[in-house]
C-alpha positions in Angstrom: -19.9 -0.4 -6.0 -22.1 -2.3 -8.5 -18.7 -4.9 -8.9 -18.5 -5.5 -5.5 -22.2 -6.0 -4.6 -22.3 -2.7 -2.6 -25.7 -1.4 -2.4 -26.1 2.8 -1.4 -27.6 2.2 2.4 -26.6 3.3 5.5 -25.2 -0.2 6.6 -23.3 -0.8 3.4 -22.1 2.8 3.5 -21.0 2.4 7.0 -18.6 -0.5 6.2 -17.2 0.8 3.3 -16.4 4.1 5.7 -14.6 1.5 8.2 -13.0 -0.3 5.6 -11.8 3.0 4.6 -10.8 4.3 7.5 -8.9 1.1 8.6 -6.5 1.2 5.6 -5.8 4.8 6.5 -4.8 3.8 10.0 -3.1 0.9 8.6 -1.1 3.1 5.7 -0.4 5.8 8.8 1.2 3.1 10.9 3.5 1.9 8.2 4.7 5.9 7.4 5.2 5.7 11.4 7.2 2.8 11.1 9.3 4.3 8.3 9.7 7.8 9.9 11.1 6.2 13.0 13.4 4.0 11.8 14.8 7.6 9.6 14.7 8.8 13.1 17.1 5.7 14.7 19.4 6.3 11.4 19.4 9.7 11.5 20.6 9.7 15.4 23.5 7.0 15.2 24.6 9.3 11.5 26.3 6.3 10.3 28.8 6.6 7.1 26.8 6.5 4.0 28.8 3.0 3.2 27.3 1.5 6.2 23.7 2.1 5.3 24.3 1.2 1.4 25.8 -2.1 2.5 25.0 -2.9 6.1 21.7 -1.4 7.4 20.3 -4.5 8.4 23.4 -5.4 10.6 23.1 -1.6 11.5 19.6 -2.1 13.2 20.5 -5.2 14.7 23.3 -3.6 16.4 21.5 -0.3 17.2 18.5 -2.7 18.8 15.9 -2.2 16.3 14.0 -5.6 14.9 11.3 -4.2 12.1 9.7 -6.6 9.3 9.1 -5.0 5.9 5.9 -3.8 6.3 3.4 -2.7 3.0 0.0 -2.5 2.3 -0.8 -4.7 -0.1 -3.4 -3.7 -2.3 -5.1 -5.7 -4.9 -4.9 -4.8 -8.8 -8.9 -5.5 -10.4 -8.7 -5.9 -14.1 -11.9 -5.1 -16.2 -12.3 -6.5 -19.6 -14.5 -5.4 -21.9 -15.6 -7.2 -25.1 -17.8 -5.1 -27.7 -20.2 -6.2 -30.1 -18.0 -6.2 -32.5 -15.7 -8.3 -30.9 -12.9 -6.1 -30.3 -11.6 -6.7 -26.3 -10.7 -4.1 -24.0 -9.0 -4.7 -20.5 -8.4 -1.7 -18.5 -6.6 -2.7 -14.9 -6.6 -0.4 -11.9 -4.5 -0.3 -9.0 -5.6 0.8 -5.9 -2.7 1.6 -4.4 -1.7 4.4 -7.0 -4.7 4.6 -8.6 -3.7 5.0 -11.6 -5.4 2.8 -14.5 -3.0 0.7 -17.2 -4.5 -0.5 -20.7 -3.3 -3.9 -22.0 
């Protein structure tokens, strides 16, 4: 909160609530998406040779049009620099949340 200017009040609060609750929506959609199109595949039971080399024809044939769809979340990388001298960059991925040193 204190990188992003975010100050603890009801209205900040709020938005970061909706913000959150937007990219669950958003994240649920795309596992929709994904379960349905297992669902289309899983119907026709096509040979494994034809969805390792031809699900895309597959779909087109079978009627189904979807774009690759992710969520594409931004890395932040905080560097650190002590008094010393010695730096210290610590990225973190919001997506996995996981955080990398480099």
């Amino acid at each position: 909160m204190k990188y992003f200017d975010i100050r603890a009040n009801e209205e900040d609060l709020a938005e970061v609530e909706s913000l959150g609750d937007g990219i669950t929506r958003l994240e649920d959609a795309v596992t929709n998406l994904q379960q349905r199109e297992a669902g289309i595949t899983q119907m026709v039971n096509p040979p494994k040779f034809i969805l390792a080399h031809y699900s895309d024809e597959l779909m087109k044939h079978v009627g189904v049009e979807l774009s690759p769809i992710s969520v594409p979340y931004p890395v932040y990388a905080f560097e650190y620099v002590s008094a010393g001298g010695t730096a210290a960059s610590d990225h973190l991925s919001l997506s996995t949340g996981r955080r990398s040193t480099r």
